[in-house]
N, CA, C and O of each residue as an XYZ file, in Angstrom:
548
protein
N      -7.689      6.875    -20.877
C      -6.907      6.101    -19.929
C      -7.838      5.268    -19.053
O      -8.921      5.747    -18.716
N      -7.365      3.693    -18.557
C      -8.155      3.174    -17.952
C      -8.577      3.700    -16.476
O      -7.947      4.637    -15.986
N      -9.188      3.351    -16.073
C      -9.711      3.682    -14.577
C     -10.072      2.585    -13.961
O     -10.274      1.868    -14.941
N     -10.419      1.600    -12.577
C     -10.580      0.924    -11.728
C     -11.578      0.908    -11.940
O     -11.650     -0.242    -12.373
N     -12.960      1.447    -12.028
C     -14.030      1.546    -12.584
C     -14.417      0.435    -13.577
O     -15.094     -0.577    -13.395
N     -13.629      1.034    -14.981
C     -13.414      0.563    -16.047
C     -12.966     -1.045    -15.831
O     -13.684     -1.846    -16.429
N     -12.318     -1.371    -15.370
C     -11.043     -2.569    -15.475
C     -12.254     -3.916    -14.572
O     -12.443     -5.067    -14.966
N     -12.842     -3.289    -13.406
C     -13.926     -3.763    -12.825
C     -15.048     -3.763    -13.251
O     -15.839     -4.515    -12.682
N     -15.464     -3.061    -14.218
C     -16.730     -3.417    -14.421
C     -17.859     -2.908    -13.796
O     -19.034     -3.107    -14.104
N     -17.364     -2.167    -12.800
C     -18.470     -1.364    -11.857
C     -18.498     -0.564    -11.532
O     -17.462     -0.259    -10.942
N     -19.447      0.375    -11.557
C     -19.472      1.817    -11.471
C     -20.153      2.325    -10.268
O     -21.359      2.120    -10.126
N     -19.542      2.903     -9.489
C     -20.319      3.624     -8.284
C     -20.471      4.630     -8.220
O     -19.876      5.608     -8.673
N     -21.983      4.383     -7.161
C     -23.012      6.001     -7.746
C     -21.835      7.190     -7.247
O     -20.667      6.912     -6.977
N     -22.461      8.618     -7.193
C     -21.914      9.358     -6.849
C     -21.845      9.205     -5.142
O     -22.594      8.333     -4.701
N     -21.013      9.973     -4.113
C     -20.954      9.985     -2.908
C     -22.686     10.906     -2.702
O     -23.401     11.646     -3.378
N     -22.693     10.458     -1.746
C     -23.954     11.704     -1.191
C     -23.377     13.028     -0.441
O     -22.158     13.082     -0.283
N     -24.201     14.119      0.039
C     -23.439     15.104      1.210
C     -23.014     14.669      2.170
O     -21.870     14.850      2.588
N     -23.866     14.027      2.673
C     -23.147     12.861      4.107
C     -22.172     11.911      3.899
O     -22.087     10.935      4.645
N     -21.457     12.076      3.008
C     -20.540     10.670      2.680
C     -19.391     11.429      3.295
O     -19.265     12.653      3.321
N     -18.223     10.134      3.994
C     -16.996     10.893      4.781
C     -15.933     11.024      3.722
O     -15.808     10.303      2.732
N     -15.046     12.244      4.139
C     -14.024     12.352      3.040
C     -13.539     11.075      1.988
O     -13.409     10.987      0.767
N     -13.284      9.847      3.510
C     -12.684      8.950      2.814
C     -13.584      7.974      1.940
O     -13.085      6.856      1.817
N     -14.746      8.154      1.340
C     -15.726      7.232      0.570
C     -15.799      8.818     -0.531
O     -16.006      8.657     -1.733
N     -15.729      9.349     -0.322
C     -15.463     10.667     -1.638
C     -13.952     10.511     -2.376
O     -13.762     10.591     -3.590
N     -13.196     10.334     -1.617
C     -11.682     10.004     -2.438
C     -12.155      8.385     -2.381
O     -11.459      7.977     -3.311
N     -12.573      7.699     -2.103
C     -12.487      6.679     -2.722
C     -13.351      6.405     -3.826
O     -13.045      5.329     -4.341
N     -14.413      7.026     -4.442
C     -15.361      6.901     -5.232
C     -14.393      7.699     -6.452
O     -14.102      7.268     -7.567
N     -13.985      9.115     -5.765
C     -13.067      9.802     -7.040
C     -11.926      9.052     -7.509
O     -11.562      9.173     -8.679
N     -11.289      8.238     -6.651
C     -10.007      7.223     -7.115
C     -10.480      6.119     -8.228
O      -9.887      5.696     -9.220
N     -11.568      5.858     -7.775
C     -12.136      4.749     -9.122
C     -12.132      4.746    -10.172
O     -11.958      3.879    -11.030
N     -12.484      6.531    -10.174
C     -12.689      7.373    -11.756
C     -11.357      7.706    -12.363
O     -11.125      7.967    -13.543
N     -10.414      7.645    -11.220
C      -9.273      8.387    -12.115
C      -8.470      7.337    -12.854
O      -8.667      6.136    -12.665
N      -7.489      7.839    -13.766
C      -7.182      7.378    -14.513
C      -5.587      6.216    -13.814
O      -4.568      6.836    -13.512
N      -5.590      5.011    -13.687
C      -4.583      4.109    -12.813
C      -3.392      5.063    -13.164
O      -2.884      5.758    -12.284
N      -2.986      5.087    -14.357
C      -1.462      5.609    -14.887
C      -0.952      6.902    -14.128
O       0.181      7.376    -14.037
N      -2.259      7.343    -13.576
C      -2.041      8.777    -12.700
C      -2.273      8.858    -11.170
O      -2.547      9.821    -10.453
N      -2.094      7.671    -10.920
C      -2.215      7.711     -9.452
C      -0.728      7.890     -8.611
O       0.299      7.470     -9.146
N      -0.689      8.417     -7.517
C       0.234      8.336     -6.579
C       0.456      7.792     -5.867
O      -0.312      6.861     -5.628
N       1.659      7.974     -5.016
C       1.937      7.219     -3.812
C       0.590      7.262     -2.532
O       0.245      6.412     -1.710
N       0.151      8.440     -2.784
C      -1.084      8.741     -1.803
C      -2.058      7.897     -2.460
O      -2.718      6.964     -2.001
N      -2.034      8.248     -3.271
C      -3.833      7.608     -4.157
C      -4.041      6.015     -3.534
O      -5.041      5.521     -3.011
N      -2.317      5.249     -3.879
C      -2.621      3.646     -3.952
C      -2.775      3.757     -2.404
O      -3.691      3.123     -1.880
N      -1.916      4.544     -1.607
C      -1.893      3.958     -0.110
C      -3.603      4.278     -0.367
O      -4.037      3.366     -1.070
N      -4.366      4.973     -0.127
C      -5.638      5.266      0.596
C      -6.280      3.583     -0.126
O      -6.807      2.699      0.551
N      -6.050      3.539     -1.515
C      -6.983      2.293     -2.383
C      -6.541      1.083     -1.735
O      -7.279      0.101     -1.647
N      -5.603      1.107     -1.371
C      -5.085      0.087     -0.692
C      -5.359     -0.517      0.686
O      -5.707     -1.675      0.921
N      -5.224      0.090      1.219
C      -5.236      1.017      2.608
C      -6.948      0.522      2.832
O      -7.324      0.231      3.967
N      -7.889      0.465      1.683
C      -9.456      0.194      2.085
C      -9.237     -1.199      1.066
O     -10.338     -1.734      0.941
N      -8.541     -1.690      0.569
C      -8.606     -2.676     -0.198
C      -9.451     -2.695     -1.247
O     -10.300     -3.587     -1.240
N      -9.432     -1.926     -2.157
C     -10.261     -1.226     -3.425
C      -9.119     -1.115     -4.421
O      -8.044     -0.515     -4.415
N      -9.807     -1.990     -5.363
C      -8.730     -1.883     -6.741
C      -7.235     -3.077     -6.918
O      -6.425     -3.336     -7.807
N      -7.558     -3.642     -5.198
C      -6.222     -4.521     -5.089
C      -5.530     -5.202     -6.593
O      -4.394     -5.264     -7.062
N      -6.559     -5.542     -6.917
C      -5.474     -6.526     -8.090
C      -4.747     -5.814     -9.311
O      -3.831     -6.252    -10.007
N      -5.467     -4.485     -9.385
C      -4.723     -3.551    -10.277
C      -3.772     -2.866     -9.709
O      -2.673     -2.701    -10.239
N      -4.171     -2.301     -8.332
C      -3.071     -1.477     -7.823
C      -2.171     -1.889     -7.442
O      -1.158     -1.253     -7.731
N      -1.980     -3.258     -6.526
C      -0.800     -3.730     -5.795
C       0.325     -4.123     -6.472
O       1.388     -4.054     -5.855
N       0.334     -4.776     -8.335
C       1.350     -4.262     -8.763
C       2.335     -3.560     -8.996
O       3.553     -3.710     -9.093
N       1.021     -2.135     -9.127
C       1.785     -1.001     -9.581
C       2.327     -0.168     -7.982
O       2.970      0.873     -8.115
N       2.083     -0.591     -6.789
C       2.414     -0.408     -5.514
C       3.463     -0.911     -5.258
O       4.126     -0.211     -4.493
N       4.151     -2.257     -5.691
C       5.610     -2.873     -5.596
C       6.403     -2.328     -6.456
O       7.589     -2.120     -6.199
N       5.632     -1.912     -8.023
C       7.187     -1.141     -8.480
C       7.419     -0.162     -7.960
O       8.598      0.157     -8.112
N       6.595      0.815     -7.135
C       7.130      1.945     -6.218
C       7.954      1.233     -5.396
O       9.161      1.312     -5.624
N       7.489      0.402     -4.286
C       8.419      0.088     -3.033
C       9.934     -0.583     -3.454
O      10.868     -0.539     -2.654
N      10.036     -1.057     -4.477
C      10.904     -1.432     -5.165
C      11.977     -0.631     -4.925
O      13.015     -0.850     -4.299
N      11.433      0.693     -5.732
C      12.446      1.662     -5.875
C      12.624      2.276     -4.683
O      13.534      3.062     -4.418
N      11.640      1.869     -3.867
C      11.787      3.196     -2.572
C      10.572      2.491     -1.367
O       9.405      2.733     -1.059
N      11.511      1.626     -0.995
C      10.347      0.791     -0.113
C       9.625      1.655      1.448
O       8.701      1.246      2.150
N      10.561      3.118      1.634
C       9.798      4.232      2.464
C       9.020      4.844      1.636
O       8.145      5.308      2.367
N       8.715      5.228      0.255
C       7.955      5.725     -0.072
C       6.614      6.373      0.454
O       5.799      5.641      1.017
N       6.349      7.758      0.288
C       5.460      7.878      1.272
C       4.506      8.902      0.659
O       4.812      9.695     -0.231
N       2.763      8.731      1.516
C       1.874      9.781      0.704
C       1.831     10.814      1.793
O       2.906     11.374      2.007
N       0.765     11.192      2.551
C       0.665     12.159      3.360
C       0.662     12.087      4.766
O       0.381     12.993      5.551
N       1.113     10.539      5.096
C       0.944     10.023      6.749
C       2.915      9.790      6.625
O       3.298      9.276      7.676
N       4.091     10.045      5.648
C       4.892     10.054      6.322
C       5.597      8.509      5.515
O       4.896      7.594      5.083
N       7.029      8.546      5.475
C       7.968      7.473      4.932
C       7.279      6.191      5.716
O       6.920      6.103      6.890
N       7.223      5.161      4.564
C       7.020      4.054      4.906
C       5.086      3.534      4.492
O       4.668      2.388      4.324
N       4.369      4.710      4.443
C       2.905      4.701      4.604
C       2.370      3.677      3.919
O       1.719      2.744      4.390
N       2.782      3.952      2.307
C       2.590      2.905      1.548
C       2.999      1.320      2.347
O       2.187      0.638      2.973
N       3.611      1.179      2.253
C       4.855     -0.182      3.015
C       3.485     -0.618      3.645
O       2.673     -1.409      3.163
N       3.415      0.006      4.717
C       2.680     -0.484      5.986
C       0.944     -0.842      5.500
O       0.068     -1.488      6.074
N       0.956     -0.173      4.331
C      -0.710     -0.641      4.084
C      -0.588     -1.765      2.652
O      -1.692     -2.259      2.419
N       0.123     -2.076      2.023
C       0.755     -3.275      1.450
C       0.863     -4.231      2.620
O       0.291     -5.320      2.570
N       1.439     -3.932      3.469
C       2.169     -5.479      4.308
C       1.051     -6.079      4.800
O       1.051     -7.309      4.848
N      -0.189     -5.293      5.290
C      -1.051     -5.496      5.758
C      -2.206     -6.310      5.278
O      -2.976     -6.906      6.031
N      -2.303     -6.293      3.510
C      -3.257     -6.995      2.792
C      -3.248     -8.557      2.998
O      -2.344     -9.334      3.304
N      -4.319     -8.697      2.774
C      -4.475    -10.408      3.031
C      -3.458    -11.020      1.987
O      -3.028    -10.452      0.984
N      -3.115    -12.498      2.497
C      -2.328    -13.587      1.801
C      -3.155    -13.479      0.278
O      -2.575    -13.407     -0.805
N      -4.430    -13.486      0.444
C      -5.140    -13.902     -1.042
C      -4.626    -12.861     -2.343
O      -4.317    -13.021     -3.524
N      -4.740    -11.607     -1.299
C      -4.138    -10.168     -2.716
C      -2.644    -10.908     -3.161
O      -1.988    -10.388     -4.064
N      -2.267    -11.852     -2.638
C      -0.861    -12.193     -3.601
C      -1.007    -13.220     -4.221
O      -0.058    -13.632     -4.889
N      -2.235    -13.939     -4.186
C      -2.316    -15.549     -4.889
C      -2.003    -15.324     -6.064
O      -1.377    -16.343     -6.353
N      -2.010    -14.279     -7.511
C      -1.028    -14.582     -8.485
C      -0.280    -13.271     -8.661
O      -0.252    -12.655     -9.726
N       0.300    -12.903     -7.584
C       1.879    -12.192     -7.741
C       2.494    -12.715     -6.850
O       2.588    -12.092     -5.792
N       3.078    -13.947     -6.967
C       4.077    -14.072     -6.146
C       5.232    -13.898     -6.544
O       6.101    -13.733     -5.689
N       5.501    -13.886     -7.590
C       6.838    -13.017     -8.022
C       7.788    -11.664     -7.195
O       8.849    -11.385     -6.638
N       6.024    -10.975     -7.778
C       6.282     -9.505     -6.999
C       6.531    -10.125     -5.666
O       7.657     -9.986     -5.188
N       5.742    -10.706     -5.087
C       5.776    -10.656     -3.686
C       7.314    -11.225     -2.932
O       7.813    -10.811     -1.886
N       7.784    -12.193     -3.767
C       8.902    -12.514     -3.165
C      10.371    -11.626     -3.236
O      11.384    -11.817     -2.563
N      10.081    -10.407     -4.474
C      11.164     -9.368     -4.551
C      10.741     -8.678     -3.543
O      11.727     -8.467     -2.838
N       9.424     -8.009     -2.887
C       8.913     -7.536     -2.108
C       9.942     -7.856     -0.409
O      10.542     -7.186      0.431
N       9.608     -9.314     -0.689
C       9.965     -9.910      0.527
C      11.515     -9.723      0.452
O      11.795     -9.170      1.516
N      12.373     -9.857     -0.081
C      13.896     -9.361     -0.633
C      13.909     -8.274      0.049
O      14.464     -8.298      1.147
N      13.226     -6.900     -0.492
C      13.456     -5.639     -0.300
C      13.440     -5.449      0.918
O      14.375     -4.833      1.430
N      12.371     -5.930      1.697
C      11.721     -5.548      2.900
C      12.936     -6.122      4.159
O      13.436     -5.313      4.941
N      13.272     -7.538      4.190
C      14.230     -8.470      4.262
C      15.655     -7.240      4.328
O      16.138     -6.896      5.407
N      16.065     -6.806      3.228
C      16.948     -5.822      3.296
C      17.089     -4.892      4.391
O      18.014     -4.932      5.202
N      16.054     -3.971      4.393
C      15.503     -2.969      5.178
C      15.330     -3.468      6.746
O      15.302     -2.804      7.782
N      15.263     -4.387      6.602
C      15.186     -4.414      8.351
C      16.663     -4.890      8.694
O      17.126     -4.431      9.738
N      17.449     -5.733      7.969
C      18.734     -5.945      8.391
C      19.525     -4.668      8.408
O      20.605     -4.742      8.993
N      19.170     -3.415      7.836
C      20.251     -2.106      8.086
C      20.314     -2.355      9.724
O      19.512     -2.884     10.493
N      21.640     -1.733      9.929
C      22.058     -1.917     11.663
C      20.751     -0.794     11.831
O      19.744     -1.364     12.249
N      20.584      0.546     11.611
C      19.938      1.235     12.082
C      18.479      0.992     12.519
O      18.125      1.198     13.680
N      17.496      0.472     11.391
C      17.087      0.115     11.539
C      16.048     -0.628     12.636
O      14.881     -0.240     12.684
N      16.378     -1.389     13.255
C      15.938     -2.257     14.539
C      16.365     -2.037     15.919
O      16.290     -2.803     16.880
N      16.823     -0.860     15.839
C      18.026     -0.233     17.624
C      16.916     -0.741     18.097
O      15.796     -0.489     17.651
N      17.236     -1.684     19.277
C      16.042     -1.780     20.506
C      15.945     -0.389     21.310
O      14.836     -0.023     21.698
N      16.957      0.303     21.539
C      16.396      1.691     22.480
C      15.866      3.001     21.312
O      15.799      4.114     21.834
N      15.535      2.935     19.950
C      14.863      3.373     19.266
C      13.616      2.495     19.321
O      12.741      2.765     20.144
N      13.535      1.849     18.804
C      12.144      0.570     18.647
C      11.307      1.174     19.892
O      10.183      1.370     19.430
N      11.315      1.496     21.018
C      10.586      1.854     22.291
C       9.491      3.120     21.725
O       8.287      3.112     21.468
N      10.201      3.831     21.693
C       9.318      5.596     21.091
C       9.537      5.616     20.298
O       9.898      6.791     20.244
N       9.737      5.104     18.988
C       9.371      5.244     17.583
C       8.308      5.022     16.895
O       7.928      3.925     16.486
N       7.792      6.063     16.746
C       6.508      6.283     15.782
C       6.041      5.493     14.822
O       4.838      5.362     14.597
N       7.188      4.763     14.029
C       7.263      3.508     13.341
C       7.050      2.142     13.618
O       7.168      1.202     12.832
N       6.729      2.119     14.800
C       7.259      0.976     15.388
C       6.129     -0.494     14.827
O       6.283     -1.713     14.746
N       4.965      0.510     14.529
C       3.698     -0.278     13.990
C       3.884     -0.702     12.073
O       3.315     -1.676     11.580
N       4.657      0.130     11.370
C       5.881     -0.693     10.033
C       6.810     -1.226     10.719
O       6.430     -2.165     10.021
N       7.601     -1.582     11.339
C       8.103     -2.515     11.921
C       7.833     -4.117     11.839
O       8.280     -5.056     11.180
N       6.755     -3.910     12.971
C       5.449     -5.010     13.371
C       5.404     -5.308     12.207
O       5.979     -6.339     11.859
N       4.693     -4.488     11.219
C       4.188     -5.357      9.758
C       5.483     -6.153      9.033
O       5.656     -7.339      8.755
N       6.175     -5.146      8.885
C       7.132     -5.807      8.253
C       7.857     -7.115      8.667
O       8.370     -7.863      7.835
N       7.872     -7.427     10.484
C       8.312     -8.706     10.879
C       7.093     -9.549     10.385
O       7.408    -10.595      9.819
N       5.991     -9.330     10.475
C       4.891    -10.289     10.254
C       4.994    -10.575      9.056
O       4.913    -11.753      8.708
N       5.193     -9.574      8.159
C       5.229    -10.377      6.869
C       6.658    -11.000      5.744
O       6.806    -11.304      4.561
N       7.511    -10.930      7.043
C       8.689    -12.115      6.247
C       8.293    -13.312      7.097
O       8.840    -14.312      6.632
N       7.410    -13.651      8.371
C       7.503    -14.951      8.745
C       5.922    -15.275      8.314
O       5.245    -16.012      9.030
N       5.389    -14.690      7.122
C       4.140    -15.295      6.667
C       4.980    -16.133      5.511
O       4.385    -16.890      4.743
C-alpha cells in the first residue's frame, strides 16, 4: 500500500529521543499506509500541512459525509484544520472545494447553529471563525 513517503519521493530519517510526540507521529504518518489513515491521522497531517495534496482529498470525502467528523480534540477537529489551509492547497481541487463550501454553507445556516447567546462560551467558537472565513474567501 502506498504511503506519503512513497507518493513524495522522500524519506525521513528516523525521529531522534528528543524529538516531540508530534514530529514522531508525524514521521510514523508518512510511513503508513494513506488507505489506513483516520480521521485523527489526516487532522494531525493536516493540521502541520504534511502530505496536503494527497490527504486533503481524502479529508473532504470524510467531511462530506460528516462535516463534524472528529479525531481526538472533539466534533468538528478535522473541519477546523482543513478550513485553515492556505488558498494554494486548493489550486487543483476546486471541485472538492466548492462541495466543501456547499456543505459547510449548510452547516452554519442550521438555526442552531449560530445562537448569538451560545456563540459567547462555546468552545467552538474558533470552527465557527474558520468556517465564516472560509465561505467569504
Amino acid at each position: 500500500m502506498t504511503t506519503i513517503e512513497q507518493l513524495e519521493l522522500d524519506e525521513w530519517p528516523e525521529s531522534g529521543p528528543n524529538s516531540t510526540f508530534l514530529v514522531r507521529r508525524c514521521a510514523e504518518l508518512r510511513r503508513k499506509p494513506v488507505a489506513e489513515f483516520t480521521v485523527e491521522d489526516l487532522r494531525i497531517m493536516l493540521g502541520q500541512q504534511i502530505g496536503v495534496s494527497t490527504l486533503l482529498p481524502l479529508a473532504v470525502q470524510v467531511l462530506l459525509r460528516d462535516p463534524l467528523a472528529e479525531g481526538d480534540y472533539g466534533p468538528g477537529d478535522l473541519l477546523f484544520h482543513v478550513l485553515r489551509l492556505p488558498d494554494s492547497a486548493w489550486s487543483n481541487l476546486r471541485a472538492e472545494r466548492e462541495r466543501l463550501v456547499s456543505t459547510v454553507a449548510q452547516l452554519v445556516a442550521s438555526p442552531s447553529f449560530f445562537e448569538p447567546e451560545r456563540r459567547r462560551r462555546d468552545p467552538n467558537r474558533q470552527l465557527r471563525d474558520a468556517m465564516e472565513r472560509f465561505l467569504d474567501r
